[in-house]
C-alpha positions in Angstrom: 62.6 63.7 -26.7 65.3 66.3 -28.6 65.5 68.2 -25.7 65.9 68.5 -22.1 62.0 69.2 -20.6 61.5 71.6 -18.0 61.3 70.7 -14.3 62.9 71.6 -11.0 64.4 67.6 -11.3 66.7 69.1 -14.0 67.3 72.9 -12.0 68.9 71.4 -9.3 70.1 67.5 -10.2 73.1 67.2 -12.5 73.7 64.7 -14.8 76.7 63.6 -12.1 73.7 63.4 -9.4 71.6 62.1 -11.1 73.6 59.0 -12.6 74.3 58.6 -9.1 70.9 58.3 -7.2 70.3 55.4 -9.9 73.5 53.9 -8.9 72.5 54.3 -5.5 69.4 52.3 -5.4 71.5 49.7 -7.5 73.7 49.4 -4.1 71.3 49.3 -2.0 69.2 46.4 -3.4 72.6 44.8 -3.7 73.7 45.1 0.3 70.3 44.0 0.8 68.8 47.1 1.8 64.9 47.5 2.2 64.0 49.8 -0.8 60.7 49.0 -1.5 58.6 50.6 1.6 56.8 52.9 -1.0 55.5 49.9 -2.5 54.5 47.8 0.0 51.9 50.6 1.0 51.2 51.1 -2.7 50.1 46.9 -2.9 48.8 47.2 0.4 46.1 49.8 -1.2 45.9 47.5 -4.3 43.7 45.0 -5.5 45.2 41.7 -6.5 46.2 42.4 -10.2 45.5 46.5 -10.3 47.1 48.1 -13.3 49.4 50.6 -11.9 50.5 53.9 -13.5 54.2 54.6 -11.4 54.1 58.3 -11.8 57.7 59.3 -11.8 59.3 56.0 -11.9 62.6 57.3 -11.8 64.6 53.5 -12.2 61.9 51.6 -11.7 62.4 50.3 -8.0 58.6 50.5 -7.5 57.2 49.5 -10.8 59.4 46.7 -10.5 58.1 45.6 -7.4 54.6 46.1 -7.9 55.2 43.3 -11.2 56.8 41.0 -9.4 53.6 41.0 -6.7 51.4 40.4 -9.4 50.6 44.1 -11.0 50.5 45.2 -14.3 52.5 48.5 -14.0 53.4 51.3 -16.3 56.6 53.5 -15.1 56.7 57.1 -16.7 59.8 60.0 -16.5 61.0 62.7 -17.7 64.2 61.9 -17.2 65.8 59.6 -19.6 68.8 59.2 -17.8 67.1 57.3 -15.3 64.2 55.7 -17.5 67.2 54.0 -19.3 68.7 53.0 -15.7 65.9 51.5 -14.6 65.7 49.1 -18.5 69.1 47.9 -18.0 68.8 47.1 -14.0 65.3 45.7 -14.9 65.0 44.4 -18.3 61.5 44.0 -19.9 60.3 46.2 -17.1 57.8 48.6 -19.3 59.1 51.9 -18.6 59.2 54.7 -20.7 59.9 58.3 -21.0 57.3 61.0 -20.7 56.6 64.2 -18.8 53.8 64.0 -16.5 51.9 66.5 -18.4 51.3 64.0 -21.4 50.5 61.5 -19.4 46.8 61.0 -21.5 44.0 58.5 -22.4 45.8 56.9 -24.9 48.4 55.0 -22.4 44.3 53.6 -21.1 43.1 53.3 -17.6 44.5 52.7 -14.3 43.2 51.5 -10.6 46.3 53.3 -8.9 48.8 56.1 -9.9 51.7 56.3 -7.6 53.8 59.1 -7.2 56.8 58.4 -5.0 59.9 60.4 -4.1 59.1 63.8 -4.1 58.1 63.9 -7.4 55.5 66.6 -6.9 58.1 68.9 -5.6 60.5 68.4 -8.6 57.8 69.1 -11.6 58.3 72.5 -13.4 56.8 75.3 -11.1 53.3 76.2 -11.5 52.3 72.8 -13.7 51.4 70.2 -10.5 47.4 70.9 -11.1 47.9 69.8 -14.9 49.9 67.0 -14.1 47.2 66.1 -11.2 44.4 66.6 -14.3 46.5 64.4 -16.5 47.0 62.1 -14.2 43.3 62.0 -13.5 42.7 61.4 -17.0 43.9 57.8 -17.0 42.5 57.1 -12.9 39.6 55.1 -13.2 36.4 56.3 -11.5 37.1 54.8 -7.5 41.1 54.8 -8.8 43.2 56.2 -5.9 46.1 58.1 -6.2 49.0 58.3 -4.1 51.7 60.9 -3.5 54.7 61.2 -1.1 57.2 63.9 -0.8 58.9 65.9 1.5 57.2 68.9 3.3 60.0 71.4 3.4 59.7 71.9 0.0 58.0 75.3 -2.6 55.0 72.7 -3.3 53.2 71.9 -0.3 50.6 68.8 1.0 48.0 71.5 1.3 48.2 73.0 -2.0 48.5 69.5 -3.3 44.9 68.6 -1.3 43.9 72.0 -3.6 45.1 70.7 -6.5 43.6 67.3 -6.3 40.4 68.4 -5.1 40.3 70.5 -8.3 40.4 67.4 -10.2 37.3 65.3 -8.5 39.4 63.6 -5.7 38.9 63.1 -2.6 41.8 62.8 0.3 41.2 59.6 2.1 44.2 59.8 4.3 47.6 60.9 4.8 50.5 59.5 6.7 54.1 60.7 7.7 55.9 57.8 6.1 55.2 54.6 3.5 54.8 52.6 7.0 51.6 54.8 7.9 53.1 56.6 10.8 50.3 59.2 12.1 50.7 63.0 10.1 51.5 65.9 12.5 52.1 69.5 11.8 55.9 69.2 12.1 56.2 65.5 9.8 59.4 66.0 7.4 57.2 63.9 5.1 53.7 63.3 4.0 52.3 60.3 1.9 48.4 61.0 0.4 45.8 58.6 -0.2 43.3 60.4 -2.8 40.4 58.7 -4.1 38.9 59.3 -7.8 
């Protein structure tokens, strides 16, 4: 892409900020820090050898993950910044860059799309029902999706159940954190199992 696409992402992350929560993760793997809760749950719900669409990749901490447990993942974003991050820390990783909204057919069919790290709450306002329909393109029939993002944020876990009933799924379940902590009313987070 020429240009910079629209999304909250770019609104309120810098190029400073965002250069940084890539190098970020890069120090944490490297203290030995536990970065990969999101994708534990995320195999947990797999089959053995599911193709995996990583729905806002970011630098590819999950879609790496995922492949080294046996997956064959695609990570998509927008942001090239860290889609170019995520190639050097993890090379021959396929990632690529791509708004959410073109996510289409022609990338073929998946068992799971993941969507970690509030990337629902950072998509350009009033799109998150097109990217759910995109994203539904390329879910195979039975596929589940799964979201997590904060719950303080313009784009809510209930609008989200709207949005994704509107596009044929179904909520199976929805936790407080990637370790499946019960959902209450006041949870600063929510992580939803949808099924296709």
């Amino acid at each position: 892409m020429t240009e910079t696409p629209s999304a909250r992402w770019f609104d309120e992350w810098s190029v400073e900020q965002r250069t940084e929560y890539a190098d970020r993760f890069r120090r944490l793997a490297a203290n030995g820090t536990d970065i990969d809760g999101e994708a534990r749950m995320v195999d947990a719900v797999a089959g053995r050898g599911s193709r995996i669409l990583d729905a806002g990749c970011g630098a590819g901490r999950l879609s790496a993950y995922l492949a080294a447990h046996g997956h064959a993942v695609l990570g998509v974003d927008i942001d090239p910044l860290l889609v170019e991050a995520g190639l050097e820390l993890y090379p021959g990783l396929p990632l690529q860059q791509l708004d959410l909204r073109d996510v289409s057919p022609d990338l073929g069919s998946f068992d799971i799309v993941a969507s970690a790290g509030n990337v629902m709450v950072y998509l350009e306002p009033g799109t998150e029902r097109a990217v759910l329909a995109a994203l539904a393109s390329v879910l195979r029939p039975g596929g589940r999706a799964v979201f997590g993002f904060a719950t303080d944020r313009a784009y809510t876990h209930d609008q989200l159940d709207i949005d994704a009933a509107a596009v044929g799924w179904t909520r199976e379940a929805r936790w407080a954190t990637w370790q499946l902590d019960p959902f209450t009313d006041d949870a600063d987070w929510a992580v939803s199992l949808y099924r296709a």
